[in-house]
CHARMM internal coordinates of N, CA and C (Angstrom, degrees):
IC EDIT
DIST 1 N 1 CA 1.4454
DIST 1 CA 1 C 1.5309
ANGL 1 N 1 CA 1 C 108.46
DIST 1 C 2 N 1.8695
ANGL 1 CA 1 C 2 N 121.99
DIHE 1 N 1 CA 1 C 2 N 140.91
DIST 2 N 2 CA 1.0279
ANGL 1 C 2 N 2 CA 107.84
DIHE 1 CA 1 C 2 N 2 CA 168.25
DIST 2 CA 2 C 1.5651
ANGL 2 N 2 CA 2 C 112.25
DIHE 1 C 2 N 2 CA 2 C -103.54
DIST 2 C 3 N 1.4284
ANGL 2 CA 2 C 3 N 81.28
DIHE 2 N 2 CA 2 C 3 N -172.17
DIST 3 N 3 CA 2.0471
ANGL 2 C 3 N 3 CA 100.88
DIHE 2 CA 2 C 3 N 3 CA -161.74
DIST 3 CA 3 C 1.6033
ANGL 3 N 3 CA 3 C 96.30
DIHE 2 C 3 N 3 CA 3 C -114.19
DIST 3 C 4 N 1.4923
ANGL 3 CA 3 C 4 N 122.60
DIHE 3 N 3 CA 3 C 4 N 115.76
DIST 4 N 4 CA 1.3631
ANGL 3 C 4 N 4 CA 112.80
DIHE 3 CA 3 C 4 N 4 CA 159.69
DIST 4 CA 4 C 1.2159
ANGL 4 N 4 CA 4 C 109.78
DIHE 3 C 4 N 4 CA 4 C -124.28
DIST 4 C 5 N 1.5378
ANGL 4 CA 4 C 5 N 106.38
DIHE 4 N 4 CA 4 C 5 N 134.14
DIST 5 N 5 CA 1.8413
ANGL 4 C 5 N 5 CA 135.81
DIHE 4 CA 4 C 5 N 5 CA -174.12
DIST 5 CA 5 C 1.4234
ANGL 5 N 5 CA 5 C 90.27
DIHE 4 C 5 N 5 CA 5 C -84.57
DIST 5 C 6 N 1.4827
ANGL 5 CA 5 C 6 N 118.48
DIHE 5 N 5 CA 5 C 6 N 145.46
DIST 6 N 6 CA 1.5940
ANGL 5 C 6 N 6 CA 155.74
DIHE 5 CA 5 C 6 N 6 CA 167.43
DIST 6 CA 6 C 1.5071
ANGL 6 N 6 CA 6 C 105.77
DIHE 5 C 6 N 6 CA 6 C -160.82
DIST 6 C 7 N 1.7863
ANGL 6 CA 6 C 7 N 103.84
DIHE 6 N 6 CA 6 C 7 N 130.49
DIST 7 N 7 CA 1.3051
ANGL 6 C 7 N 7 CA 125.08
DIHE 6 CA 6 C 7 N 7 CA 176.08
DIST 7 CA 7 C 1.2630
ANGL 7 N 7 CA 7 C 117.45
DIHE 6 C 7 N 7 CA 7 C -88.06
DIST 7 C 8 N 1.5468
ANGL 7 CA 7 C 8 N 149.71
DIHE 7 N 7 CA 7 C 8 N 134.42
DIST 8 N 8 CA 1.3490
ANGL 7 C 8 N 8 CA 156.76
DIHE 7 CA 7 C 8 N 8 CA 170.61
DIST 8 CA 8 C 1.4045
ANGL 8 N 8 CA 8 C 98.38
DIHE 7 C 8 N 8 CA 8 C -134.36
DIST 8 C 9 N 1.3605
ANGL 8 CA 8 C 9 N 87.15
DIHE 8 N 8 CA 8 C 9 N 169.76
DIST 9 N 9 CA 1.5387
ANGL 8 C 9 N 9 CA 118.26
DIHE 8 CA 8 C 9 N 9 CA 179.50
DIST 9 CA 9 C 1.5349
ANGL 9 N 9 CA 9 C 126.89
DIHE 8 C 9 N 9 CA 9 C -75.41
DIST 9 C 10 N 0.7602
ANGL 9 CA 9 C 10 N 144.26
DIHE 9 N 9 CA 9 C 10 N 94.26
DIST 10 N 10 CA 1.6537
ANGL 9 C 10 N 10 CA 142.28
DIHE 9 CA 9 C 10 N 10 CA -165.93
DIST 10 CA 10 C 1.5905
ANGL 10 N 10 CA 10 C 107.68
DIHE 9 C 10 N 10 CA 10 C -1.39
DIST 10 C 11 N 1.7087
ANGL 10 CA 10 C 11 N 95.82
DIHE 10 N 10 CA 10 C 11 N -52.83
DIST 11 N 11 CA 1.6396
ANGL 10 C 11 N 11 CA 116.67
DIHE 10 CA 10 C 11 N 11 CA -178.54
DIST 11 CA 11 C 0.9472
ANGL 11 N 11 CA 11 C 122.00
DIHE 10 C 11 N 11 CA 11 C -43.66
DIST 11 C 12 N 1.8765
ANGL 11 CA 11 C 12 N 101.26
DIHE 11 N 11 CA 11 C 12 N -44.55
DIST 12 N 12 CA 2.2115
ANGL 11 C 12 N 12 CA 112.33
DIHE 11 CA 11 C 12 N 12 CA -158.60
DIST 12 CA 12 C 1.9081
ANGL 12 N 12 CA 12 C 83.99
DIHE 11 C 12 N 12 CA 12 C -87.69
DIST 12 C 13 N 1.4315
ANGL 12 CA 12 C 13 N 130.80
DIHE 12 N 12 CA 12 C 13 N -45.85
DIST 13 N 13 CA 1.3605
ANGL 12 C 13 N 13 CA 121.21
DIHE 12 CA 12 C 13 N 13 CA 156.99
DIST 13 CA 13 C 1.3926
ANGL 13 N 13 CA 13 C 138.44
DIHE 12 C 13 N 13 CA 13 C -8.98
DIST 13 C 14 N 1.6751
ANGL 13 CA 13 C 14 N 87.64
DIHE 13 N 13 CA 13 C 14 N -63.65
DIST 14 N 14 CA 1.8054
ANGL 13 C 14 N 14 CA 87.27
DIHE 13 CA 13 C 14 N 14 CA 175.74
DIST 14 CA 14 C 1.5988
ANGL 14 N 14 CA 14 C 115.13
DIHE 13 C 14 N 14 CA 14 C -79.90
DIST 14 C 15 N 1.4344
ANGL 14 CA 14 C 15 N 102.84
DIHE 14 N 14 CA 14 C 15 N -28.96
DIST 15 N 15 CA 1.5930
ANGL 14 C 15 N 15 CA 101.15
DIHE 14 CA 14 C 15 N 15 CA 160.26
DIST 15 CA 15 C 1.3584
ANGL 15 N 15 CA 15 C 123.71
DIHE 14 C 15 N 15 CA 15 C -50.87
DIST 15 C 16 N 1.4387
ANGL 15 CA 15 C 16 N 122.05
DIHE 15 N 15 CA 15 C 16 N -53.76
DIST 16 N 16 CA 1.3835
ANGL 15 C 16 N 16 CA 120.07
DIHE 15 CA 15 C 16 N 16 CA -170.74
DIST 16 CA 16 C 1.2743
ANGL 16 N 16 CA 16 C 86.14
DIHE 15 C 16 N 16 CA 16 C -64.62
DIST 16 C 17 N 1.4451
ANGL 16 CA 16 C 17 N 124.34
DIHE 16 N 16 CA 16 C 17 N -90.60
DIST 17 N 17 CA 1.6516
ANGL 16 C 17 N 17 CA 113.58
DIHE 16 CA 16 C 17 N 17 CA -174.71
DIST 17 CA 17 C 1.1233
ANGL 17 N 17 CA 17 C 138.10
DIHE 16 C 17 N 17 CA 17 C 19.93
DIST 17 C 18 N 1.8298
ANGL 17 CA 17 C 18 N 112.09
DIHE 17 N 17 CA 17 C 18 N -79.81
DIST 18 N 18 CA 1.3780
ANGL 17 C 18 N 18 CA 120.23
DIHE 17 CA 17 C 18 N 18 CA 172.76
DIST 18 CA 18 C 1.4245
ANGL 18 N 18 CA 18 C 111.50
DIHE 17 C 18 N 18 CA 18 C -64.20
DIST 18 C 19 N 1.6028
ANGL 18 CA 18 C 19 N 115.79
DIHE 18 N 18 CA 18 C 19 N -23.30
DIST 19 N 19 CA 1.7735
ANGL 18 C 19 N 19 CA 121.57
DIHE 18 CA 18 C 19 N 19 CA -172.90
DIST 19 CA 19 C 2.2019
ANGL 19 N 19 CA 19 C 90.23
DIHE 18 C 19 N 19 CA 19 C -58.01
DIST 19 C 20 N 1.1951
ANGL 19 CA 19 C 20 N 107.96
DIHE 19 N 19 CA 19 C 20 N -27.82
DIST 20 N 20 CA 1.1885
ANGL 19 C 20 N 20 CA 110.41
DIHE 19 CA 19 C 20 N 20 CA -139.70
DIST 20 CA 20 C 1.9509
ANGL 20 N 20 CA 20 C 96.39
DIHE 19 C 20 N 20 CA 20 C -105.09
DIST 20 C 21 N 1.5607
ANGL 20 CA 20 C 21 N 95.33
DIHE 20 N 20 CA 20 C 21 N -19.33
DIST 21 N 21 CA 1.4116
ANGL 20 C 21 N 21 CA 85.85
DIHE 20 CA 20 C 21 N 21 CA 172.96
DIST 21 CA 21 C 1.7107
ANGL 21 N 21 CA 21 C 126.56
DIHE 20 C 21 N 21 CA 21 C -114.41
DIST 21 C 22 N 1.4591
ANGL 21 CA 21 C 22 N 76.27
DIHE 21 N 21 CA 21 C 22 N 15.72
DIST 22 N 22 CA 2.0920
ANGL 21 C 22 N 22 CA 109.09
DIHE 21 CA 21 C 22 N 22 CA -176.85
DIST 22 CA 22 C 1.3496
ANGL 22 N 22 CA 22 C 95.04
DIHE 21 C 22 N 22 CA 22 C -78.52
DIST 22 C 23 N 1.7126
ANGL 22 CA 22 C 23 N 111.44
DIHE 22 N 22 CA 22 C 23 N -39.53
DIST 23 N 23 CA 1.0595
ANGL 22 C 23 N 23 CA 90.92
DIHE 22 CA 22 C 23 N 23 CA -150.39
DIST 23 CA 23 C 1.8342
ANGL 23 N 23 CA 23 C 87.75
DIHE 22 C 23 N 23 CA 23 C -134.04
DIST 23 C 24 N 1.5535
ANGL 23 CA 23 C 24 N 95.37
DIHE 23 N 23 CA 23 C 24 N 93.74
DIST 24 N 24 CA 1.7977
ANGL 23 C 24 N 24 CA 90.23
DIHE 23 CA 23 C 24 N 24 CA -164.38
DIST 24 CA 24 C 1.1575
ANGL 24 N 24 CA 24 C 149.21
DIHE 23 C 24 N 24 CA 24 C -23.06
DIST 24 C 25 N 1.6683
ANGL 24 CA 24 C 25 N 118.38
DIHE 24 N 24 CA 24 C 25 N 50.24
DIST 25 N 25 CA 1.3396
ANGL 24 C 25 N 25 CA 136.74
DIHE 24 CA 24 C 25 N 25 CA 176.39
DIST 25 CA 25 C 1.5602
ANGL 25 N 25 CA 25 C 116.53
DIHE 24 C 25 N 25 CA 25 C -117.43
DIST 25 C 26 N 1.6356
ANGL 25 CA 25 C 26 N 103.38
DIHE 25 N 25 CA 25 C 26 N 137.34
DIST 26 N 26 CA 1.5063
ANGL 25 C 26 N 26 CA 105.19
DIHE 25 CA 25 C 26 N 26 CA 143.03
DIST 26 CA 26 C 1.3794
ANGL 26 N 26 CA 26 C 122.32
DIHE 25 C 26 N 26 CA 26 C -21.01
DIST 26 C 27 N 1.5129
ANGL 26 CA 26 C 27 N 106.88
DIHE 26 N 26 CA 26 C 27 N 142.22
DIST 27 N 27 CA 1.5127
ANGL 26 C 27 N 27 CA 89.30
DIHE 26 CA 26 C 27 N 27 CA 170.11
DIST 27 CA 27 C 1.5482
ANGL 27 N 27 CA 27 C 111.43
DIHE 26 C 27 N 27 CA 27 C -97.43
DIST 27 C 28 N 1.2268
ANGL 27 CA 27 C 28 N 118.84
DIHE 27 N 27 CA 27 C 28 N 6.69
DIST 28 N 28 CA 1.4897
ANGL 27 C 28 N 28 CA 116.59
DIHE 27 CA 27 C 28 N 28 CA 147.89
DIST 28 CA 28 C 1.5708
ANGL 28 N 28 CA 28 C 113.78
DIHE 27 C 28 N 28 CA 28 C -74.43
DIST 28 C 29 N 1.1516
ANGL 28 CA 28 C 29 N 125.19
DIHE 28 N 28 CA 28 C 29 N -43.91
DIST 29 N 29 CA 1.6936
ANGL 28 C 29 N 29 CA 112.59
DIHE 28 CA 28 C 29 N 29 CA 162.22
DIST 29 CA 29 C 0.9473
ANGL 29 N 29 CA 29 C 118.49
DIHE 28 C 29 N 29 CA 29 C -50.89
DIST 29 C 30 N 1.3960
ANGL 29 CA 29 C 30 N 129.50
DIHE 29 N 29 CA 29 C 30 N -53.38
DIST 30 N 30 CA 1.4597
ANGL 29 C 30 N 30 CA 123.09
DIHE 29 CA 29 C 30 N 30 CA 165.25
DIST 30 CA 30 C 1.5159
ANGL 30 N 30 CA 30 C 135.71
DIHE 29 C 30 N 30 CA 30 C -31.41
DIST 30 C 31 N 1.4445
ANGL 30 CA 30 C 31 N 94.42
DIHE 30 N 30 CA 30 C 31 N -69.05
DIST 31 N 31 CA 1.7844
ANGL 30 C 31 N 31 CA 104.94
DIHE 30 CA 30 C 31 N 31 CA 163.51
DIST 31 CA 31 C 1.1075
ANGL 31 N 31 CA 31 C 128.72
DIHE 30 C 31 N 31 CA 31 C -47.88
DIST 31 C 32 N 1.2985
ANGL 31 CA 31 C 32 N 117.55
DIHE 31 N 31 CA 31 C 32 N -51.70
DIST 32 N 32 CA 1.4854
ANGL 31 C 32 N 32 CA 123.22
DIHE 31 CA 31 C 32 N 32 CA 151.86
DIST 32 CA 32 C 1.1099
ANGL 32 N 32 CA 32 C 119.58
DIHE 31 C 32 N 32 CA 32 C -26.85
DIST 32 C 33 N 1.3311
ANGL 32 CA 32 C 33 N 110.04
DIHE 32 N 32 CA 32 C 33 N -83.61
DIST 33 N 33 CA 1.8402
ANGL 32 C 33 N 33 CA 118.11
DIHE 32 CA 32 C 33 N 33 CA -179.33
DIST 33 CA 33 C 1.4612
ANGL 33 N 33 CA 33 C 108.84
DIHE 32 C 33 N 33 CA 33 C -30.92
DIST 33 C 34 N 1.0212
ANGL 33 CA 33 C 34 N 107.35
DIHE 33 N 33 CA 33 C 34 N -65.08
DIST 34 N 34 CA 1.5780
ANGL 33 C 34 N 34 CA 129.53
DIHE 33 CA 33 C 34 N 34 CA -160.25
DIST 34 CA 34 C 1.4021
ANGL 34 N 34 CA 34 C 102.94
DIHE 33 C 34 N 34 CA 34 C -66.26
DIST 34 C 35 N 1.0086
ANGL 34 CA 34 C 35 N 107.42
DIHE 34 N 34 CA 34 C 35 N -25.71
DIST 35 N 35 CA 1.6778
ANGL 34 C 35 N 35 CA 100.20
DIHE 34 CA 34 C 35 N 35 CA -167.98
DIST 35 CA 35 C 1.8755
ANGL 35 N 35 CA 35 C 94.92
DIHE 34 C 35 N 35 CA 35 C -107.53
DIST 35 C 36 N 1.2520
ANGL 35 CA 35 C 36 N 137.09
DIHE 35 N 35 CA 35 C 36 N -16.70
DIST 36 N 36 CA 1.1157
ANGL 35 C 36 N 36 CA 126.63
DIHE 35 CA 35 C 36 N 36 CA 165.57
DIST 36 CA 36 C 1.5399
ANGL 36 N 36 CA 36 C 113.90
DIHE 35 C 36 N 36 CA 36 C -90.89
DIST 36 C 37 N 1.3028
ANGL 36 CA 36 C 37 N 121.44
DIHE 36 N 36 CA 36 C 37 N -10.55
DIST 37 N 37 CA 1.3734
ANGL 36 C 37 N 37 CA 123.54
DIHE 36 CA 36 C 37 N 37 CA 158.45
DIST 37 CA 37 C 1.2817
ANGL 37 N 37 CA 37 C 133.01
DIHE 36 C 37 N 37 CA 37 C -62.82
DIST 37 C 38 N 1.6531
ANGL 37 CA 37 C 38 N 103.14
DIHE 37 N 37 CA 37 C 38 N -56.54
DIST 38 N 38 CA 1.3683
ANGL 37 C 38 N 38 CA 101.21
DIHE 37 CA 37 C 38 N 38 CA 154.85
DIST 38 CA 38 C 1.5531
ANGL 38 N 38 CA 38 C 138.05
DIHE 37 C 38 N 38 CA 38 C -47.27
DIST 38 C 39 N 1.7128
ANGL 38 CA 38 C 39 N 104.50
DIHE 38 N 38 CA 38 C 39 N -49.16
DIST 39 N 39 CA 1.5584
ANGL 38 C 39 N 39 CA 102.63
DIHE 38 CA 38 C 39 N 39 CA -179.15
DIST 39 CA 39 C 1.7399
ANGL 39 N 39 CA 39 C 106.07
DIHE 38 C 39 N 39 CA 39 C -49.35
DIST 39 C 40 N 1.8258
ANGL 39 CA 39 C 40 N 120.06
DIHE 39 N 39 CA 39 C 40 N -45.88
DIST 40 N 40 CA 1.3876
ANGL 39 C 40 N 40 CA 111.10
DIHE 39 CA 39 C 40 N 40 CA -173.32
DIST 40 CA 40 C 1.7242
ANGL 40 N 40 CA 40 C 92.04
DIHE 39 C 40 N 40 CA 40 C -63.89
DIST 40 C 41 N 0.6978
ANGL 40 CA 40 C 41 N 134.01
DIHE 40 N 40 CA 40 C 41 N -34.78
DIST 41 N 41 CA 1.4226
ANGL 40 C 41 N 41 CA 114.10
DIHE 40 CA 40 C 41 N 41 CA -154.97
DIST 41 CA 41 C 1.5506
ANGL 41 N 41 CA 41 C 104.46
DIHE 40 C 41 N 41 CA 41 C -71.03
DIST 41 C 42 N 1.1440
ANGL 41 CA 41 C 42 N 114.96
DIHE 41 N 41 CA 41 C 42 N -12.85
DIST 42 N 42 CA 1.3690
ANGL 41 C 42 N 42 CA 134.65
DIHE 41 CA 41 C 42 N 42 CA -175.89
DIST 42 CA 42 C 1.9118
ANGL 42 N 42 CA 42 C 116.43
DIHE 41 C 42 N 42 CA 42 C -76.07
DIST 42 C 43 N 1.5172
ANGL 42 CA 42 C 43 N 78.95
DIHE 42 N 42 CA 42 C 43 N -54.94
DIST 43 N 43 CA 1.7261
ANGL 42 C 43 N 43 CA 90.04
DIHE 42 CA 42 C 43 N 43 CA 168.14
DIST 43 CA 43 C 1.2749
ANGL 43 N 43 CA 43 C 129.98
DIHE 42 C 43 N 43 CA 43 C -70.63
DIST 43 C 44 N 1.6050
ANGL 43 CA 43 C 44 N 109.97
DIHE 43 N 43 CA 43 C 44 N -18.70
DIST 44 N 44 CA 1.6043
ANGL 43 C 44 N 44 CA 129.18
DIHE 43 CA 43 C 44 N 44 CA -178.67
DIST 44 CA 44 C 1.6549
ANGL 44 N 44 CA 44 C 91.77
DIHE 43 C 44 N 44 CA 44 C -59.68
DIST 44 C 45 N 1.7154
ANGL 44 CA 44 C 45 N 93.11
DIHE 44 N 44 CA 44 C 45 N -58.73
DIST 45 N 45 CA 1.8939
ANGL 44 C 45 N 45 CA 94.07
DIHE 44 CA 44 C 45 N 45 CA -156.26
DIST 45 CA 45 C 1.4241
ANGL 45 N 45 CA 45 C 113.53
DIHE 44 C 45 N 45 CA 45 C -66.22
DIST 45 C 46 N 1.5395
ANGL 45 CA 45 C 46 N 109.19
DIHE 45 N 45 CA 45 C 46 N -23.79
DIST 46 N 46 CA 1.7025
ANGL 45 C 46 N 46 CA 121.40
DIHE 45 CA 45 C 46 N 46 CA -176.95
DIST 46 CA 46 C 1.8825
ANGL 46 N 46 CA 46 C 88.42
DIHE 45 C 46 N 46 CA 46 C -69.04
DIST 46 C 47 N 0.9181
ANGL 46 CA 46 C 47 N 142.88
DIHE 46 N 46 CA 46 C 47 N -17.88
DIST 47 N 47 CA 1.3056
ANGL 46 C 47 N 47 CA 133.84
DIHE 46 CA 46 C 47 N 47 CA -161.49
DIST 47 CA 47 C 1.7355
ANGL 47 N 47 CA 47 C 100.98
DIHE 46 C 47 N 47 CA 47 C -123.03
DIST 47 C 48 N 1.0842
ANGL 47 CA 47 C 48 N 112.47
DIHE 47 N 47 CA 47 C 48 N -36.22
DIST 48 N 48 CA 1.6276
ANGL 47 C 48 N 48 CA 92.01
DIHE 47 CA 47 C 48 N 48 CA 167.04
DIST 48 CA 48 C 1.9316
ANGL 48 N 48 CA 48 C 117.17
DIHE 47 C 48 N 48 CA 48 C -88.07
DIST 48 C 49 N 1.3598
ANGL 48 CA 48 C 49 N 108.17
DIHE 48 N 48 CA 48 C 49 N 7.37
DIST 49 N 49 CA 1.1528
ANGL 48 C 49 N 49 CA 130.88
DIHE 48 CA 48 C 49 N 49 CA 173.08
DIST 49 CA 49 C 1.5853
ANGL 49 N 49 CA 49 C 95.66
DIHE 48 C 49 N 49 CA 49 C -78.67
DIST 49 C 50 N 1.1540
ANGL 49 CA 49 C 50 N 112.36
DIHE 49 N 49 CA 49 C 50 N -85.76
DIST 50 N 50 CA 1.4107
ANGL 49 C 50 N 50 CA 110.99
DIHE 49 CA 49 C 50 N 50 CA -171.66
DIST 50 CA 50 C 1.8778
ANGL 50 N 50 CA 50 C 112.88
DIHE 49 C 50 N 50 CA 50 C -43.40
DIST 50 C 51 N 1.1471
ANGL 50 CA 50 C 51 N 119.00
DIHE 50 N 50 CA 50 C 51 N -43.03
DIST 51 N 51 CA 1.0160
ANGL 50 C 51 N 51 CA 120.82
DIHE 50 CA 50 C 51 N 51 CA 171.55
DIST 51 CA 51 C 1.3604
ANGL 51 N 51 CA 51 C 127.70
DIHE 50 C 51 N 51 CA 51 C -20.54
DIST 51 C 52 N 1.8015
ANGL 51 CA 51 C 52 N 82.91
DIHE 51 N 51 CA 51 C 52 N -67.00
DIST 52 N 52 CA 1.7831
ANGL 51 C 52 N 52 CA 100.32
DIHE 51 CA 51 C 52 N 52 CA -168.49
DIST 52 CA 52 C 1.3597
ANGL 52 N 52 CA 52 C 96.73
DIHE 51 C 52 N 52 CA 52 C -70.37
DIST 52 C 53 N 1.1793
ANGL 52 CA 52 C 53 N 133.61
DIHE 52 N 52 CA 52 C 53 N -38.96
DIST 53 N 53 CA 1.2865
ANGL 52 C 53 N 53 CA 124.24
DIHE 52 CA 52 C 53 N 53 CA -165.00
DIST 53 CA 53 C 1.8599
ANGL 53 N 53 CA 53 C 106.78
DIHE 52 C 53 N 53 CA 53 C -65.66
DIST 53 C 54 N 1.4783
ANGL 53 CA 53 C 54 N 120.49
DIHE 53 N 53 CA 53 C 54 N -34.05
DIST 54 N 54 CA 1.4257
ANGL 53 C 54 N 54 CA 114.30
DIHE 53 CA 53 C 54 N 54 CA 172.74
DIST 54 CA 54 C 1.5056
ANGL 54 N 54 CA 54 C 107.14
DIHE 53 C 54 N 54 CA 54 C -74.31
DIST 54 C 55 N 0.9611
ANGL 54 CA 54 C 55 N 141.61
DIHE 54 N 54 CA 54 C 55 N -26.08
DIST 55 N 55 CA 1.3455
ANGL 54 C 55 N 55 CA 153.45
DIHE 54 CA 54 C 55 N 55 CA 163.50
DIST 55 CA 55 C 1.6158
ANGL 55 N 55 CA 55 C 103.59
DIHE 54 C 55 N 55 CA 55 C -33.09
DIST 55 C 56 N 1.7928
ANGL 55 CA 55 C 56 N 108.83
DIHE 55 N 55 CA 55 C 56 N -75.69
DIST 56 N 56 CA 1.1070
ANGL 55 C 56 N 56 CA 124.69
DIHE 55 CA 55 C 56 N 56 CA -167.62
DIST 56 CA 56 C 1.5476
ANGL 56 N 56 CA 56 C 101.83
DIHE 55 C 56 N 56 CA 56 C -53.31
DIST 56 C 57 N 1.2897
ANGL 56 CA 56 C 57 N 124.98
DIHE 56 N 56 CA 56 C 57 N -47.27
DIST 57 N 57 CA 1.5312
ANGL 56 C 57 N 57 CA 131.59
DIHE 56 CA 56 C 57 N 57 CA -157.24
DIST 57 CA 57 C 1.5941
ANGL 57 N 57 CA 57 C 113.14
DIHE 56 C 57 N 57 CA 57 C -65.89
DIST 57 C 58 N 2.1058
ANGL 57 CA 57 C 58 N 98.40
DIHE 57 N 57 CA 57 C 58 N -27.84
DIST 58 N 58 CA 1.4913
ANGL 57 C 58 N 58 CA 105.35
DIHE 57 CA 57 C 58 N 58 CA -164.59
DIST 58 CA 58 C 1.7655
ANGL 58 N 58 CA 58 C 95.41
DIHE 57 C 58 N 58 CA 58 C -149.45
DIST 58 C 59 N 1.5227
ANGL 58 CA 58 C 59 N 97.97
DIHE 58 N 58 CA 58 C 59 N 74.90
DIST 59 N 59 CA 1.6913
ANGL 58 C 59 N 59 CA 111.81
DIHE 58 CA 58 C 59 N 59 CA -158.59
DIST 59 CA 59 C 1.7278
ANGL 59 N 59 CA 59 C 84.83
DIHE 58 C 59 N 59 CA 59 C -114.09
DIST 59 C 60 N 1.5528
ANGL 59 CA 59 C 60 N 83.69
DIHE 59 N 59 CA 59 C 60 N 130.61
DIST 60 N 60 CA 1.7867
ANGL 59 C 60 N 60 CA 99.63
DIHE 59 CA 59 C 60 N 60 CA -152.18
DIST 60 CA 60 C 1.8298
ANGL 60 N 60 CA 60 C 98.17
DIHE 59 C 60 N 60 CA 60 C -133.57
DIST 60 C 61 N 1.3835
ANGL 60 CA 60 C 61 N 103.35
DIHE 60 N 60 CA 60 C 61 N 5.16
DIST 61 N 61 CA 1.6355
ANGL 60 C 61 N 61 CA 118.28
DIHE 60 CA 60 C 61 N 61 CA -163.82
DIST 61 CA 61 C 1.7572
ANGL 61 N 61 CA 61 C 95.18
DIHE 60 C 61 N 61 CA 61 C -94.75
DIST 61 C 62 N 1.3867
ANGL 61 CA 61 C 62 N 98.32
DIHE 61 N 61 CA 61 C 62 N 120.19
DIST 62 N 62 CA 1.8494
ANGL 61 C 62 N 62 CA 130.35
DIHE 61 CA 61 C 62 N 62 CA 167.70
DIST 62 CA 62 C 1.2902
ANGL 62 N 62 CA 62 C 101.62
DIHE 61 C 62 N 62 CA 62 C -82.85
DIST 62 C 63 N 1.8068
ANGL 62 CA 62 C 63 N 93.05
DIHE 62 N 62 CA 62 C 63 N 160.19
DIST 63 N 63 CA 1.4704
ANGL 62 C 63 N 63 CA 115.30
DIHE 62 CA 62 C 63 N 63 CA 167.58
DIST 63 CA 63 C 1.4091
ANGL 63 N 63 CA 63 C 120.96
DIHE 62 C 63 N 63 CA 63 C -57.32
DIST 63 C 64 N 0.8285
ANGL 63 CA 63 C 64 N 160.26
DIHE 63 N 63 CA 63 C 64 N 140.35
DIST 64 N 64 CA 1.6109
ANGL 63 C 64 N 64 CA 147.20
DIHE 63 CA 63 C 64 N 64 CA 134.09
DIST 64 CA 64 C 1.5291
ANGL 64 N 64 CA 64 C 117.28
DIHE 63 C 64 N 64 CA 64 C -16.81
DIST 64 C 65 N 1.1813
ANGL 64 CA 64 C 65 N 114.76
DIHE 64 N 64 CA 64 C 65 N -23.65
DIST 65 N 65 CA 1.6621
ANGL 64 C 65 N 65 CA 134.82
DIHE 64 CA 64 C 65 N 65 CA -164.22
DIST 65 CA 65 C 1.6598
ANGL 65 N 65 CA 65 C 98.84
DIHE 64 C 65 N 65 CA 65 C -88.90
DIST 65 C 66 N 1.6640
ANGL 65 CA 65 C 66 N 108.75
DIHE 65 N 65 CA 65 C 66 N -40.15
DIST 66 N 66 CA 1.5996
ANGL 65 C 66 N 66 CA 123.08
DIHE 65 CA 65 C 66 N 66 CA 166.54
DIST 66 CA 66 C 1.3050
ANGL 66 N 66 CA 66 C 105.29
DIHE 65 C 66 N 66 CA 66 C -74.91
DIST 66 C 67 N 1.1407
ANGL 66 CA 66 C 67 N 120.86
DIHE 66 N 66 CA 66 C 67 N -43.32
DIST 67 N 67 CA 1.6590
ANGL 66 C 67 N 67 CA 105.48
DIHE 66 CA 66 C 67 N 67 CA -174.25
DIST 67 CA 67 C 1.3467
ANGL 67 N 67 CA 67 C 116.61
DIHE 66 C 67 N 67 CA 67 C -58.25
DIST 67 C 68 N 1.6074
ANGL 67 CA 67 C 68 N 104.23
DIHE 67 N 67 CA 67 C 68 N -40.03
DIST 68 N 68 CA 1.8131
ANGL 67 C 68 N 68 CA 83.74
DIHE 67 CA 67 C 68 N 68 CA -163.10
DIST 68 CA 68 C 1.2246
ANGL 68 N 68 CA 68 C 114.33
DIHE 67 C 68 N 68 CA 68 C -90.95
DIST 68 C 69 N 1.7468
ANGL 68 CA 68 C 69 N 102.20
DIHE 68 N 68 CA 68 C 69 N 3.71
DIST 69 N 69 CA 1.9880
ANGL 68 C 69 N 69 CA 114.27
DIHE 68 CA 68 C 69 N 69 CA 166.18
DIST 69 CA 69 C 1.4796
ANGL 69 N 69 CA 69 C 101.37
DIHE 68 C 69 N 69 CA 69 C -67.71
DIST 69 C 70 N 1.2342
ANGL 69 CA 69 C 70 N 113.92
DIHE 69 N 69 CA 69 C 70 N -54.67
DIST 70 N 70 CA 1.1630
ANGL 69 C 70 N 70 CA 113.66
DIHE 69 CA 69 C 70 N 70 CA -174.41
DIST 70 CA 70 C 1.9112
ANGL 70 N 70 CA 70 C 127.84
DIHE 69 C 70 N 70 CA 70 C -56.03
DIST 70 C 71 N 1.4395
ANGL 70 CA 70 C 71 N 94.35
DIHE 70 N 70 CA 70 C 71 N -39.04
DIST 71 N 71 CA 2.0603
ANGL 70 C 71 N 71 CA 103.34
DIHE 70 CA 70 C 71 N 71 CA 155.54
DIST 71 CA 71 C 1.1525
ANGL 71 N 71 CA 71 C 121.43
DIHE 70 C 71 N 71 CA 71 C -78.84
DIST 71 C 72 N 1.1079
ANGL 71 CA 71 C 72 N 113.03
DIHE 71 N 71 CA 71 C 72 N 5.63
DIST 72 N 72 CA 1.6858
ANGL 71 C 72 N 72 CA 114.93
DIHE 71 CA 71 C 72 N 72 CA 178.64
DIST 72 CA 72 C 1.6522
ANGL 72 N 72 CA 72 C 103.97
DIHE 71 C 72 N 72 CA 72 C 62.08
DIST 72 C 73 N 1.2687
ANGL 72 CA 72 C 73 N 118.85
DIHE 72 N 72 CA 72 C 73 N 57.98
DIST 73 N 73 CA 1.6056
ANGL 72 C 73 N 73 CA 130.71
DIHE 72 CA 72 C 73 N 73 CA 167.12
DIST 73 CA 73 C 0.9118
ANGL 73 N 73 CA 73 C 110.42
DIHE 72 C 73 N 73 CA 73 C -99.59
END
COOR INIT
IC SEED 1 N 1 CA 1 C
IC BUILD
């Protein structure tokens, strides 16, 4: 397993800390979590980003008022 070093402030420390003993974790579990959560959460939006944008370019979505013309409702 590797080891990665990041510098804070005594202050953002005791913050993470208690973040870390609020919520019964290491504050290397914590950081971890938190910091690999975010990156996905990051990739989610880069990907429903791109999405919408092919969506918008080739937007193929009817009324409800067309749909049920279109099923014969």
């Amino acid at each position: 397993m590797s080891t990665v070093t990041f510098r804070v402030s005594d202050e953002e420390k005791s913050f993470i800390q208690s973040m870390a003993d609020l919520n019964g974790l290491s504050l290397s579990e914590l950081a971890r979590t938190k910091l690999l959560e975010g990156l996905e959460d990051q990739i989610d939006m880069d990907l429903y980003n791109k999405t919408i944008k092919a969506h918008e370019l080739n937007d193929e979505s009817i009324s409800h008022q067309d749909m049920l013309l279109e099923l014969g409702l």
